[in-house]
C-alpha positions as CSV (number, residue, x, y, z in Angstrom):
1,X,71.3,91.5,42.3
2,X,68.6,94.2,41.6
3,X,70.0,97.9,42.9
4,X,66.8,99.0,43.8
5,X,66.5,95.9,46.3
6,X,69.3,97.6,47.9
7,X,68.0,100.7,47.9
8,X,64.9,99.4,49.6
9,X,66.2,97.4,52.5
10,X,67.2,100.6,54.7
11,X,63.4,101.7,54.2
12,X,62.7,98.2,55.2
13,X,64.5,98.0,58.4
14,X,62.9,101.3,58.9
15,X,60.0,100.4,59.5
16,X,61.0,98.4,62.5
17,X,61.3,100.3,65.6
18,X,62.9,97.8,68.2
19,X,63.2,94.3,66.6
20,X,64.3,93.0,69.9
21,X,61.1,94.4,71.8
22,X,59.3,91.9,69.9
23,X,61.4,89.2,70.9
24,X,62.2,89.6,74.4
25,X,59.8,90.2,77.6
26,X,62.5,92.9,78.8
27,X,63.4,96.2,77.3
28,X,67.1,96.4,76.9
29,X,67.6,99.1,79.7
30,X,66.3,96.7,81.7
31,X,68.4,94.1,80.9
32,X,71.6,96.3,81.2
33,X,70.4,97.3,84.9
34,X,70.5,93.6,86.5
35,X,73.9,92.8,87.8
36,X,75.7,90.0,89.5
37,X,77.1,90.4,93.0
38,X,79.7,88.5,95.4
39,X,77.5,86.4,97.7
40,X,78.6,85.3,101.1
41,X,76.6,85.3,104.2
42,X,79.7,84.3,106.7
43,X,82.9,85.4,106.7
44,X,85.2,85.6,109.3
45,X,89.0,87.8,109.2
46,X,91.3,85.7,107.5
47,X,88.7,83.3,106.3
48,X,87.2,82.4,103.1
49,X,83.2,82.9,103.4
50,X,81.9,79.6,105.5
51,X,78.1,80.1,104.4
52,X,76.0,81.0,101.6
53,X,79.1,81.0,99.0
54,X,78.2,82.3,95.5
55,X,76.8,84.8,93.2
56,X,73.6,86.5,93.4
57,X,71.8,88.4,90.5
58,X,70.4,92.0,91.9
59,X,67.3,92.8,90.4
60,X,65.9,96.9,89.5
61,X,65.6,97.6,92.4
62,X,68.6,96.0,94.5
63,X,72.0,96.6,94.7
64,X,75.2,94.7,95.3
65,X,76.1,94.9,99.2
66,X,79.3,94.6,101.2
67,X,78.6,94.6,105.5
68,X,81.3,94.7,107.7
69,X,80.8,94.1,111.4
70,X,83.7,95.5,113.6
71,X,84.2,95.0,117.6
72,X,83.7,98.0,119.5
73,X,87.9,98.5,119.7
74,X,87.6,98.5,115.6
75,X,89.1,95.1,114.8
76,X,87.2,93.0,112.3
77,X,84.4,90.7,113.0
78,X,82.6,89.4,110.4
79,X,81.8,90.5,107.0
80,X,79.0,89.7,104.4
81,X,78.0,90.1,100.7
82,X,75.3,89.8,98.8
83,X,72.2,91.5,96.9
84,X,70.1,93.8,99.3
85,X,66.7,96.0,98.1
86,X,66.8,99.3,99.5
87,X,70.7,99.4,100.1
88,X,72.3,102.9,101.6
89,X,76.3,103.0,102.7
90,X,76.3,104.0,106.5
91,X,79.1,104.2,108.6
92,X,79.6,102.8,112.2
93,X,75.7,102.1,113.0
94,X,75.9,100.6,116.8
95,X,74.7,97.6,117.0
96,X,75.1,96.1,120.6
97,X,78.9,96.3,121.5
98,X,79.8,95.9,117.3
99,X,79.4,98.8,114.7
100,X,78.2,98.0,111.2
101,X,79.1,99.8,107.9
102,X,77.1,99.0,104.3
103,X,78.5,100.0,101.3
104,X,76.1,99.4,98.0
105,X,77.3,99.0,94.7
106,X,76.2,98.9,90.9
107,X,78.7,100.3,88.7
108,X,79.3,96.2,86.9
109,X,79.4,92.6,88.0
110,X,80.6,91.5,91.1
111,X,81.5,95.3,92.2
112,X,81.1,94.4,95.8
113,X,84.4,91.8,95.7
114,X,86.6,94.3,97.3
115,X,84.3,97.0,98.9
């Protein structure tokens, strides 16, 4: 083979500044910013979740979610996951005689399985 083939293929591939920007309709930072989360919309202590069982894929702008609902005295209620938009971790939020904490996530895939 010729050497100064060789010598021309770095200059070559130069000239390309993103191959897979021409390809693909994201950029790769977008594509390393959606995640996968733990889905479930029911689950009660002690329980596996009863509804809505699964994995959701959060978008830019959402987040992985974990909500637990506690009684007033502190013992468990219920707890969901899923993808939210707009997530925040709160604490004890009232909500009736029940208090509600968030906590968001989106360090990697299903980070919300044991928040």
């Amino acid at each position: 083979m010729d050497n100064s083939l060789l010598l021309g293929l770095p200059i070559l591939l130069c000239c390309f500044r993103d191959p897979l920007s021409l390809r693909l309709p994201y950029s790769l930072a977008q594509i390393i910013e959606i995640i996968q989360c733990r889905m479930g919309h029911l689950q009660f202590p002690g329980e596996k979740c009863s509804r809505g069982r699964g994995i959701c894929t959060a978008t830019m702008e959402e987040a992985c979610t974990t909500g637990r609902i506690f009684r007033n005295d502190g013992t468990p209620w219920l707890t969901f996951r899923g993808c939210l938009k707009n997530c925040a971790n709160v604490n004890n939020i009232k909500w009736s005689v029940y208090l509600v904490n968030f906590r968001c996530c989106r360090s990697c895939d299903l980070c919300n399985e044991d928040l």
